[in-house]
ROBA-931998 format. One line per field, with one value per residue: residue in one letter; y, z, x of N, C-alpha, C in turn. Coordinates in nm, 4 decimals. Each point is the difference from the previous one (the first is absolute). Layout:
<rs>
aa <- [A;...]
n.y <- [Y;...]
n.z <- [Z;...]
n.x <- [X;...]
ca.y <- [Y;...]
ca.z <- [Z;...]
ca.x <- [X;...]
c.y <- [Y;...]
c.z <- [Z;...]
c.x <- [X;...]
</rs>
This chain:
<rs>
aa <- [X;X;X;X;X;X;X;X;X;X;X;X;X;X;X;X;X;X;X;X;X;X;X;X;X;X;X;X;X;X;X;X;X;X;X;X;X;X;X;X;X;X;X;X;X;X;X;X;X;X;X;X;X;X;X;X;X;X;X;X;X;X;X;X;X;X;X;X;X;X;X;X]
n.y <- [-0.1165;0.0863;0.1188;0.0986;0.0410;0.1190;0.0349;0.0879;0.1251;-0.0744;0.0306;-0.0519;-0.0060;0.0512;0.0158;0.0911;0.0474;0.0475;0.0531;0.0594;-0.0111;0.0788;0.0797;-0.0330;-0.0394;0.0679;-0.1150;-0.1130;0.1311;0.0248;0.0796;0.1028;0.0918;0.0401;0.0647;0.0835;-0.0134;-0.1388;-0.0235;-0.1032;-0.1353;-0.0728;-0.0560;-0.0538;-0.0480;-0.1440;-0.0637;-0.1136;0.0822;0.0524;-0.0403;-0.0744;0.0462;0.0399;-0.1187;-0.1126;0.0288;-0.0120;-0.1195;-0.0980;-0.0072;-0.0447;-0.1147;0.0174;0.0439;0.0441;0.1156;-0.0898;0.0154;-0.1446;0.0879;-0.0770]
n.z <- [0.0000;-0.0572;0.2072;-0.0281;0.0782;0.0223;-0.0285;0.1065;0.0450;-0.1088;0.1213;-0.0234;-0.1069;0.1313;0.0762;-0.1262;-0.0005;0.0962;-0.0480;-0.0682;-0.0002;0.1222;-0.1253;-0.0621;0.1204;-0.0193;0.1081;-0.1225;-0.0071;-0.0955;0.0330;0.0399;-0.0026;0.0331;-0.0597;0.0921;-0.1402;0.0178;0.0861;-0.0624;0.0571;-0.1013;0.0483;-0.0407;0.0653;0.0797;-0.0503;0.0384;0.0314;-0.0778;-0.0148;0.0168;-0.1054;-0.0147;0.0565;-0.0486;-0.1124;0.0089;0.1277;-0.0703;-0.0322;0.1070;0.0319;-0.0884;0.0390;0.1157;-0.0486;-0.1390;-0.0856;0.0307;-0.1183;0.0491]
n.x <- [0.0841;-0.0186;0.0344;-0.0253;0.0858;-0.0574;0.0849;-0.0028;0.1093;-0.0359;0.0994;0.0413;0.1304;0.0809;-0.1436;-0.0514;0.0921;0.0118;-0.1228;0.0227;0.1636;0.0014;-0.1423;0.0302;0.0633;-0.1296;-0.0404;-0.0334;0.0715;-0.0662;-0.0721;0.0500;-0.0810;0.1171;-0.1002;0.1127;0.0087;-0.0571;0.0755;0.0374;-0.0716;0.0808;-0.0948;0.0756;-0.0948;0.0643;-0.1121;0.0043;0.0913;-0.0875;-0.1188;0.0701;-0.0088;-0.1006;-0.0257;0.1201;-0.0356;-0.1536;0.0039;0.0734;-0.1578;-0.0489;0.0930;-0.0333;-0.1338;0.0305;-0.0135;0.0004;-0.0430;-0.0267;-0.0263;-0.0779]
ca.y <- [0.1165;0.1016;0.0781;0.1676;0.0887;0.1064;0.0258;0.0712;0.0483;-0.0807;0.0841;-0.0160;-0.0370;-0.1108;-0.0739;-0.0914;-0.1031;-0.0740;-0.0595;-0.1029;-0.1370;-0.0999;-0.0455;-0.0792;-0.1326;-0.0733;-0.0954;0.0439;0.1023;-0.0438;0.0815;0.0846;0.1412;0.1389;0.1617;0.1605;0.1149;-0.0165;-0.0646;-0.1291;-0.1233;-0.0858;-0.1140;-0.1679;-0.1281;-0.1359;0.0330;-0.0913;0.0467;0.1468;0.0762;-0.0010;0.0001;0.1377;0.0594;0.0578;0.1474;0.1415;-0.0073;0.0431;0.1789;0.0846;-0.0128;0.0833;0.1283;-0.0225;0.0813;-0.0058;-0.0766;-0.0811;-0.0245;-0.0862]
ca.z <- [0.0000;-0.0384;-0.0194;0.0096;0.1307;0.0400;0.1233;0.0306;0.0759;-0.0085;-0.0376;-0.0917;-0.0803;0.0414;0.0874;-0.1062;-0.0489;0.1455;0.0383;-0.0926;0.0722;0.0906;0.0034;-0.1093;0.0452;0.1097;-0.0921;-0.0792;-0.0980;-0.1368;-0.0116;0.0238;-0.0656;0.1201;-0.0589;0.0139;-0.0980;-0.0370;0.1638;-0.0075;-0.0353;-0.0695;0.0726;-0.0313;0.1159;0.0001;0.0046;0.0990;0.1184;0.0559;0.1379;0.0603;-0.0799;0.0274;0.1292;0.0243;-0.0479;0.1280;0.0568;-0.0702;-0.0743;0.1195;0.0625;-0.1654;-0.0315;0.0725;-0.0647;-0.0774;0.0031;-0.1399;-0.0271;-0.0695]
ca.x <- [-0.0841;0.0853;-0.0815;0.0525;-0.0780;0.0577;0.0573;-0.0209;0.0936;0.1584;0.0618;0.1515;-0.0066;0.0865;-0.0409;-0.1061;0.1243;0.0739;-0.1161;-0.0376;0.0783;-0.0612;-0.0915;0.0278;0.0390;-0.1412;-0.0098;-0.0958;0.0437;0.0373;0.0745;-0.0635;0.0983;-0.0531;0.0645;0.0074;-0.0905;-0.1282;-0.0583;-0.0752;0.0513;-0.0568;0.0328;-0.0388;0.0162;-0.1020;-0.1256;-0.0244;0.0370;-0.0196;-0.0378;0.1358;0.1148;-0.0253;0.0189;0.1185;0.0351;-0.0133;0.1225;0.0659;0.0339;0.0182;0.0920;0.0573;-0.0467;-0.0808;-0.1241;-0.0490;-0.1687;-0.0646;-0.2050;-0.1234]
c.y <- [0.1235;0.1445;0.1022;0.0843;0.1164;0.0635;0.1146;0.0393;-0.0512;0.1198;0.0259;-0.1387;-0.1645;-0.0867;-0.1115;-0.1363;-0.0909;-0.1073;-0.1261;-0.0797;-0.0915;-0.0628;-0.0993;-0.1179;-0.0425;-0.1282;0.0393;0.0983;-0.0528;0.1738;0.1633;0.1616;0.1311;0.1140;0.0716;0.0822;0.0306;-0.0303;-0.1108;-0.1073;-0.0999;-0.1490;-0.1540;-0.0924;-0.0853;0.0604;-0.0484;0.0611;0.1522;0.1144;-0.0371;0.0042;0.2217;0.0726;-0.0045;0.0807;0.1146;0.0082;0.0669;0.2100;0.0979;-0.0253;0.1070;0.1110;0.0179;0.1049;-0.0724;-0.1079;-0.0202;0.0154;-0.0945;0.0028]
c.z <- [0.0000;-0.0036;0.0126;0.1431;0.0032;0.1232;0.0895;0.0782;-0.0617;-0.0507;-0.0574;-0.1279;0.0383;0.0990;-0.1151;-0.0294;0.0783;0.0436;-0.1540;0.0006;0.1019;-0.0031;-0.1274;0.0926;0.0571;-0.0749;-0.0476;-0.0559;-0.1440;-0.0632;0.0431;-0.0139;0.0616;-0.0754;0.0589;-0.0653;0.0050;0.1739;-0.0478;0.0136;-0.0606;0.0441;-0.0822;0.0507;-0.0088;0.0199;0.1316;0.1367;-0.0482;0.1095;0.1326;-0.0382;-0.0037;0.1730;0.0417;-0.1118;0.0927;0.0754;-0.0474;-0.0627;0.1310;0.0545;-0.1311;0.0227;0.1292;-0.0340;-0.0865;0.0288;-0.1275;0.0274;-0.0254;-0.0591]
c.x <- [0.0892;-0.1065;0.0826;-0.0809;0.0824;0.0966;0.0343;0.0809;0.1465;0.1028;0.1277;-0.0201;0.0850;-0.0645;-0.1052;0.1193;-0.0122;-0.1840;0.0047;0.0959;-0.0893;-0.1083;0.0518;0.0908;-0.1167;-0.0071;-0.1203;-0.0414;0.0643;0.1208;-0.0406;0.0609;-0.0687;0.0329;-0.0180;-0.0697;-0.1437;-0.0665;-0.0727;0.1042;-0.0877;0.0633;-0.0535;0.0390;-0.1181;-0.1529;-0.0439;0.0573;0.0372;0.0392;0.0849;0.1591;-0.0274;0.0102;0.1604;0.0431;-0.0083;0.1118;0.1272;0.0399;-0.0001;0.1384;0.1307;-0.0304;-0.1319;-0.1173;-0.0267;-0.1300;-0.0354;-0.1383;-0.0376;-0.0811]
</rs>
């Protein structure tokens, strides 16, 4: 499944870097991409574990970027 969410406060060009490394070793992350330019990530991961494969992103983008916030 492959979705796009908005992102919000992300403030530098070196922490989108630094979120999309770490979010791309989640297991079950197929692949994923953080733009600075645009405040979005585009995330493709297993269908079947979702919705827990999104909750350590979150994790993840707060321990990176503790303001930023993924919309739903």
């Amino acid at each position: 499944m492959k979705k796009v969410f908005k992102l919000e406060d992300l403030d530098c060009a070196n922490c989108a870097a630094k979120m999309e490394r770490a979010i791309a070793k989640i297991d079950g992350v197929t692949s994923a991409t953080v733009s600075f330019m645009s405040q979005r990530l585009t995330i493709e991961a297993d269908d079947a574990s979702f919705d827990n494969i999104m909750r350590a992103v979150v994790k993840t983008c707060k321990k990176v970027e503790p303001d930023c916030r993924i919309i739903f």
